[in-house]
C-alpha positions as CSV (number, residue, x, y, z in Angstrom):
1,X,-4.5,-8.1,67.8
2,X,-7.7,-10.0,68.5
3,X,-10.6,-8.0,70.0
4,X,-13.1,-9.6,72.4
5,X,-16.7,-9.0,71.8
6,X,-18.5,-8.8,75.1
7,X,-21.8,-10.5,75.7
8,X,-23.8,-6.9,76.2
9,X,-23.8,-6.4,72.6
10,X,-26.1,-9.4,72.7
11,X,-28.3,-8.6,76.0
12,X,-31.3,-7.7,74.2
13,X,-31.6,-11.5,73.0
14,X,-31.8,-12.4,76.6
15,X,-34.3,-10.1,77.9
16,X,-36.6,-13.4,77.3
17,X,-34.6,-16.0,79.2
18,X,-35.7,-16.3,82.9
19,X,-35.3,-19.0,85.6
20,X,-38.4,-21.2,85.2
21,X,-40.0,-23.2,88.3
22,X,-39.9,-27.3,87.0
23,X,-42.1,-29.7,87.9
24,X,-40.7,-32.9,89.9
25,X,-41.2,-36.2,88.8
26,X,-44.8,-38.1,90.4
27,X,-45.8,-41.1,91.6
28,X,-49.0,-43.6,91.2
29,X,-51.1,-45.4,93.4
30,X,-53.7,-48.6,92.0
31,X,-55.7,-51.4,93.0
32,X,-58.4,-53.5,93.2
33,X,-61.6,-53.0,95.7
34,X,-63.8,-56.4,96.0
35,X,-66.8,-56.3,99.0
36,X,-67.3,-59.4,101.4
37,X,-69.1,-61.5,98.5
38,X,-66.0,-61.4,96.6
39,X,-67.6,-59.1,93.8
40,X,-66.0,-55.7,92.5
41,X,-66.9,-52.9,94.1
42,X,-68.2,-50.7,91.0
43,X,-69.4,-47.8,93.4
44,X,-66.7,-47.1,95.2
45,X,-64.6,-44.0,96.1
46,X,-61.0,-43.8,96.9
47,X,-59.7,-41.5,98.7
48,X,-55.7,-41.0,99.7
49,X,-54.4,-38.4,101.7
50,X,-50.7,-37.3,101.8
51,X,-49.7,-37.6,105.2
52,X,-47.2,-35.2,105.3
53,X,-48.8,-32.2,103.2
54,X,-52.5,-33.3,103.8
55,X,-53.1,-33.5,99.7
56,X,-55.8,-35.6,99.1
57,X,-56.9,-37.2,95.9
58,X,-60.0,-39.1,95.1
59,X,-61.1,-41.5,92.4
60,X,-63.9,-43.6,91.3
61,X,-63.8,-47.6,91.2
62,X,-64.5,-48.8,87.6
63,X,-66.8,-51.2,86.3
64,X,-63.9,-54.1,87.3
65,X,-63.6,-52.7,91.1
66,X,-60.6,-50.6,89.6
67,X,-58.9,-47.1,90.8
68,X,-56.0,-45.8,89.5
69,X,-55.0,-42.5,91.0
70,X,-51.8,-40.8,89.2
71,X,-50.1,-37.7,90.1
72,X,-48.9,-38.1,93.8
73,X,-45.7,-37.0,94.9
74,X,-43.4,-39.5,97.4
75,X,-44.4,-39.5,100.7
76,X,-47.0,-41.7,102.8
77,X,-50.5,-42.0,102.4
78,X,-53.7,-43.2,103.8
79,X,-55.9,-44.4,101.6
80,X,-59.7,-45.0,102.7
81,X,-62.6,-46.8,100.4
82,X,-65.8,-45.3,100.4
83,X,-69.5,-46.2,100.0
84,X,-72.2,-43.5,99.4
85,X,-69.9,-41.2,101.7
86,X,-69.3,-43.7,104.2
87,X,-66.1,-45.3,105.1
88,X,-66.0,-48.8,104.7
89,X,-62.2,-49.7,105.0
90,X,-58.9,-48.2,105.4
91,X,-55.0,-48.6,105.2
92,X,-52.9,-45.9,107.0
93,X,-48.9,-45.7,106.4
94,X,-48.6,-46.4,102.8
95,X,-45.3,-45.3,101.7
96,X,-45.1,-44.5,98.4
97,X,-41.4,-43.4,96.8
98,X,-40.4,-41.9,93.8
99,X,-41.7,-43.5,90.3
100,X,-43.7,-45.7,92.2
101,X,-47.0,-47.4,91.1
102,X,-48.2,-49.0,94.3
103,X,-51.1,-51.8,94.4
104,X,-53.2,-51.0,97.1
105,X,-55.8,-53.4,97.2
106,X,-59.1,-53.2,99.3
107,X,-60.8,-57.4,99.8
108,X,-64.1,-56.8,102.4
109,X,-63.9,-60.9,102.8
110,X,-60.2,-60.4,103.9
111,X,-60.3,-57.2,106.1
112,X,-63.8,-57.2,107.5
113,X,-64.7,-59.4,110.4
114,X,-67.0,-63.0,109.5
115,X,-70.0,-61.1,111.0
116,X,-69.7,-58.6,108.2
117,X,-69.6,-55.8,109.9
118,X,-65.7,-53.5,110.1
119,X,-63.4,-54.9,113.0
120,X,-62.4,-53.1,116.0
121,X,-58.9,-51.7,114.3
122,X,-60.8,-51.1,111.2
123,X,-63.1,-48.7,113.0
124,X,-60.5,-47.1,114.5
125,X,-58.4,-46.7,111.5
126,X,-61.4,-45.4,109.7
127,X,-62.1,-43.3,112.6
128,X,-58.4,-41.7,112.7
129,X,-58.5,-41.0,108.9
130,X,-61.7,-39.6,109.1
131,X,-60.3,-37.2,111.9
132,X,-57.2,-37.0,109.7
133,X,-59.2,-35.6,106.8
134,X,-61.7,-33.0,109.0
135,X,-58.7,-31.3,110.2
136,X,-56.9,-30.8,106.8
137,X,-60.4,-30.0,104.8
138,X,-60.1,-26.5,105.3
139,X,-56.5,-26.1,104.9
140,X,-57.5,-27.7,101.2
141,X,-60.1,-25.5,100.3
142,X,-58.0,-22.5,101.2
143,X,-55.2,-24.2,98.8
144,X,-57.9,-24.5,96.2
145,X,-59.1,-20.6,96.7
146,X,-55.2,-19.4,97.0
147,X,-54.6,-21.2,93.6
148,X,-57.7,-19.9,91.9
149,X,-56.5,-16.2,93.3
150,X,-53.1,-16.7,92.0
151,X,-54.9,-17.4,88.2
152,X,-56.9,-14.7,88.5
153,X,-54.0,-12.4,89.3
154,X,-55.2,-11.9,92.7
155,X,-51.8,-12.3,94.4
156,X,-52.1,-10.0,97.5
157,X,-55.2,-12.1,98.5
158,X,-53.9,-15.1,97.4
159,X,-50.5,-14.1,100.2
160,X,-53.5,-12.8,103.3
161,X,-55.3,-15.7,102.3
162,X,-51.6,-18.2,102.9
163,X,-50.2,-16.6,105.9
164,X,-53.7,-17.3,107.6
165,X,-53.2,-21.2,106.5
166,X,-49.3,-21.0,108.0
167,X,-50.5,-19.0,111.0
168,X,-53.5,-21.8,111.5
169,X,-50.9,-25.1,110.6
170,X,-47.0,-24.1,110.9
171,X,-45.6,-27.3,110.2
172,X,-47.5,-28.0,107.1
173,X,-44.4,-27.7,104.7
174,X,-47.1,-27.5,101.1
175,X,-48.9,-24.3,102.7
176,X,-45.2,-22.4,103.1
177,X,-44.6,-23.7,99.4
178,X,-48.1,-21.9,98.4
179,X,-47.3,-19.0,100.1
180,X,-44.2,-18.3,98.2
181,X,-45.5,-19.1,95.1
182,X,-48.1,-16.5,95.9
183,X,-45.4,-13.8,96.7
184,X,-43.4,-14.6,94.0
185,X,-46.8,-13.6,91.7
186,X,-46.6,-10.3,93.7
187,X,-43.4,-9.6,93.3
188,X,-42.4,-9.5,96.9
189,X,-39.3,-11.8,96.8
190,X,-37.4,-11.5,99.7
191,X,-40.7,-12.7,101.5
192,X,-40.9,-15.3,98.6
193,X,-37.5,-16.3,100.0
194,X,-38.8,-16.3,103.6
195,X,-41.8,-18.8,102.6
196,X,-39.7,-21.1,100.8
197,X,-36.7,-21.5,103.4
198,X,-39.2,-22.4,105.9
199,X,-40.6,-25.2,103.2
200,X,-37.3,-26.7,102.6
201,X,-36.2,-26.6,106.5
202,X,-40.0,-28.8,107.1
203,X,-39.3,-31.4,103.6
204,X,-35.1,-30.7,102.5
205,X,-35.3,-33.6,100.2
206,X,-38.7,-32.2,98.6
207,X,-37.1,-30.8,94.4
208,X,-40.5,-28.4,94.3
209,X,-39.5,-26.8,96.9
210,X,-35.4,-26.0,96.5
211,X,-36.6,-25.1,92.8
212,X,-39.2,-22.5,94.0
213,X,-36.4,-21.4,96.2
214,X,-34.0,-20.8,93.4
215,X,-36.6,-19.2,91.3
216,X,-37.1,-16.6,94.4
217,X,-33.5,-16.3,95.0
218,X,-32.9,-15.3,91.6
219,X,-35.6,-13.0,91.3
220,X,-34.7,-11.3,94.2
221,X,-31.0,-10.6,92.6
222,X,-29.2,-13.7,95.0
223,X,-27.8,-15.6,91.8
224,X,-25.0,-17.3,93.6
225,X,-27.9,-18.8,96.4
226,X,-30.4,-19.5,93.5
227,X,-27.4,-22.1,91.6
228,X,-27.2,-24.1,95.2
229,X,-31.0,-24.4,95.5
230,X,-31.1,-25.2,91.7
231,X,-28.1,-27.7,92.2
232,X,-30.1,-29.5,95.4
233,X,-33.4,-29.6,93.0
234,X,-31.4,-31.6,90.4
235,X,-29.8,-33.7,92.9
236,X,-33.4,-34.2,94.9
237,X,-34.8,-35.4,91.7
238,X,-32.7,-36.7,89.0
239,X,-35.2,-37.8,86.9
240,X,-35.7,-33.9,86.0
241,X,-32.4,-32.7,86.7
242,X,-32.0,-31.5,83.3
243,X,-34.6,-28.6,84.0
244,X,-32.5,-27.5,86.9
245,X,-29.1,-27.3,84.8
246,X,-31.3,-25.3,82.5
247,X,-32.6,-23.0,85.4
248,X,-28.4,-22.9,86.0
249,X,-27.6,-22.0,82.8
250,X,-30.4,-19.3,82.5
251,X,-28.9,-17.6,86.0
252,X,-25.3,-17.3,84.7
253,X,-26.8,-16.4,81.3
254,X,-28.1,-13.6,82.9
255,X,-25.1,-12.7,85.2
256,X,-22.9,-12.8,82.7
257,X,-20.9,-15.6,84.0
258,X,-20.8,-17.3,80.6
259,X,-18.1,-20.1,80.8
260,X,-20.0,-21.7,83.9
261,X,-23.6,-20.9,81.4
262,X,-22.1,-23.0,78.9
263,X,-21.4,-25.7,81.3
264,X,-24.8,-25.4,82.7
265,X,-26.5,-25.9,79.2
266,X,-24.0,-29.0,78.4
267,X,-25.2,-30.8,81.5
268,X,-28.7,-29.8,80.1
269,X,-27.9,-31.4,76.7
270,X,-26.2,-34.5,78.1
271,X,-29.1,-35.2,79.9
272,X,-31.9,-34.2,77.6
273,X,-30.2,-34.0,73.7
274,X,-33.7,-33.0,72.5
275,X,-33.9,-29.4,74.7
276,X,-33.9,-27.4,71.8
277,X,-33.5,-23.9,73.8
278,X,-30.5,-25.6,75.4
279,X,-28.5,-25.8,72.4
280,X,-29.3,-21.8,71.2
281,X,-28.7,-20.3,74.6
282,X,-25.3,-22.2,74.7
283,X,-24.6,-20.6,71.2
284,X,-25.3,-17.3,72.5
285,X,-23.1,-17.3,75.5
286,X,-20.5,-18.6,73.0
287,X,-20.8,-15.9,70.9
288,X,-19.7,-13.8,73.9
289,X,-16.6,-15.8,73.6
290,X,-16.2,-14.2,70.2
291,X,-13.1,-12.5,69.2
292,X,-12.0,-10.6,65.8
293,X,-9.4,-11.0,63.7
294,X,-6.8,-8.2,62.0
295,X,-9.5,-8.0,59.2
296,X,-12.2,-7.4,62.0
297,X,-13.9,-10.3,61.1
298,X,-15.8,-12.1,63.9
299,X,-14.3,-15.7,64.8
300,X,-16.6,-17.7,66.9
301,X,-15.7,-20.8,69.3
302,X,-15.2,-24.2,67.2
303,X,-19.1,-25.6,68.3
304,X,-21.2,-22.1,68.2
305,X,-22.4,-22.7,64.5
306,X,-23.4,-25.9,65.4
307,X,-25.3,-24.9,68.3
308,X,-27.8,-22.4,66.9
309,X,-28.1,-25.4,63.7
310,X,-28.9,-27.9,66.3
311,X,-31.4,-25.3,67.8
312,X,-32.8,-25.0,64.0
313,X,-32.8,-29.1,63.6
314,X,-35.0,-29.5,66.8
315,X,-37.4,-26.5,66.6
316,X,-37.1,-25.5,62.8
317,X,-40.0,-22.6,63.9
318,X,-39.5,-21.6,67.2
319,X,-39.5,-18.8,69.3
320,X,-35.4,-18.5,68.9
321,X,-35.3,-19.7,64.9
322,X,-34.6,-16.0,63.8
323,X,-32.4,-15.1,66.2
324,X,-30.4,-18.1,65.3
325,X,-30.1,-17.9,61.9
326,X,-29.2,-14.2,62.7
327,X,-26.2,-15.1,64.8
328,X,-24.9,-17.7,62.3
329,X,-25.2,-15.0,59.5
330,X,-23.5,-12.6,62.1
331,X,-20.8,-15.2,62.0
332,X,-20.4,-16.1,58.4
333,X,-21.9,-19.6,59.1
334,X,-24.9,-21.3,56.8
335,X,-28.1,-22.6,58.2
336,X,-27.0,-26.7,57.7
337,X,-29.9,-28.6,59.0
338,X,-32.4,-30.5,57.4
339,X,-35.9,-30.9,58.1
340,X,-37.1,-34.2,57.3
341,X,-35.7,-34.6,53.3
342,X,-35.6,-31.0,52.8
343,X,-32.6,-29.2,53.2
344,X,-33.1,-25.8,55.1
345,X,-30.3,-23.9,53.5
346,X,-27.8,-23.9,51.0
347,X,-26.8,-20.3,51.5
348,X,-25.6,-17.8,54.0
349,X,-28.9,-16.3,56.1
């Protein structure tokens, strides 16, 4: 009679594994700044401001009147050029979707009226970014000072220092994001939840912010809630969906739910074949498939062996390579991948 090995023989390899928090795919914004003569603008300052989170980037013009400013997530922007600290044009409502690389360009001999000087709707367009920017200066420098808390391990600052910025601007969907990542750092995740629900309920299709959910939903023991918030990050932003499968897989991992784990990490594969931790932590919930034959030898699933070898192939000296050639030796399997020209085992490990 075959004998089923369960997965806690194997829990102290997965004391390491944890939901991680991914980072969604960004955007780009470029162009060209020429002043009334016609002649680059080599002095410049651009400036764009995320209309929705109050985010602003700045960069300088080059020697060829260039900006390039990378880094922004979808949304809509203004965008205002500067000159020693003064605005001298501006373009509200830029809309700006995901993988974009907008051209923005700023031409004073187009926009600026024969006289020289800015037109009425310029002025006022300068004037309303300008307002724009007063009113969300504060709420980024206490971003700024929240972030620097959070790195310093200050966390319980960091939360007084958010819930005086959500208090001040409620509908500011980044400053509920901040404050759960500061309550996550102190541990307080049920309020992490809190932070993050509001967040999503202000930006639903924002990935950040259903995959900070997750992360606080697992973390505060809600594994079924943190699969549909990791689910709507990978549907949100496809591009790095394959984290989110991972974050799956790591939740039922951990829950012991390995059949849907390995289904998690397969998505993961499919999408990215060069995830390295994918492959071993699908060997290791295989493993917990094991059973034992009427000698008491171990039998593991047809695909485990080549699992933890993938694992070995990609990340010959990784954090995991031990552990993997210890589960193929605990399974009577060789190490069969080769590094380069050199084979990495001709013999049971």
């Amino acid at each position: 009679m075959k004998k089923y090995i369960t997965l806690s023989l194997f829990l102290v390899l997965l004391l390491g594994l944890s939901a991680i928090q991914v980072v969604a795919q960004t955007t780009g914004i470029k162009g060209v700044c020429k002043d009334q003569e016609g002649k680059f603008i080599t002095d410049g300052v651009v400036e764009v401001t995320n209309t929705d989170t109050g985010r602003k980037m700045t960069t300088k013009t080059s020697k060829n009147g260039e900006y390039s400013i990378i880094g922004l997530t979808p949304g809509t922007y203004n965008a205002v050029l500067l000159r020693n600290d003064v605005a001298v044009d501006g373009i509200n409502k830029i809309p700006i979707g995901l993988g974009d690389n907008r051209e923005v360009d700023f031409d004073l001999k187009k926009d600026v009226a024969a006289k020289g000087g800015p037109t009425e709707e310029q002025l006022k367009k300068q004037q309303e970014v300008t307002k724009n920017n007063e009113k969300i200066k504060g709420l980024n420098a206490k971003l700024a000072e929240a972030r620097d808390l959070e790195k310093a391990g200050n966390y319980d600052q960091a939360v007084a220092l958010m819930q005086e910025a959500t208090t001040a601007e409620p509908t500011q969907d980044l400053l509920w994001a901040y404050l759960g990542d500061a309550y996550v750092g102190a541990k307080k995740y049920p309020e992490a939840v809190d932070a993050y629900e509001k967040a999503v309920k202000i930006k639903p299709d924002n990935a950040l912010y259903h995959a900070g959910l997750a992360n606080a939903y697992a973390k505060a023991n809600q594994p079924d809630k943190a699969v549909a918030e990791y689910q709507a990050a990978a549907q949100a932003d496809p591009a790095n969906a394959a984290a989110n499968y991972f974050n799956m897989g790591a939740v039922y991992t951990n829950t012991g739910k390995v059949d849907d784990a390995i289904t998690a990490f397969n998505k993961t594969i499919e999408l990215k074949p060069d995830r390295a931790d994918a492959y071993y932590w699908k060997g290791v919930n295989m493993i917990g498939k094991a059973t034992t034959d009427k000698s008491g030898k171990m039998v593991a699933p047809d695909g485990t062996a080549q699992a933890f070898n993938k694992y070995l192939e990609l990340d010959p000296n990784g954090k995991y390579a031990d552990a993997a050639k210890q589960m193929l030796a605990t399974i009577g399997a060789p190490v069969e991948t080769t590094f380069g020209k050199q084979k990495a085992g001709s013999k049971k490990n």
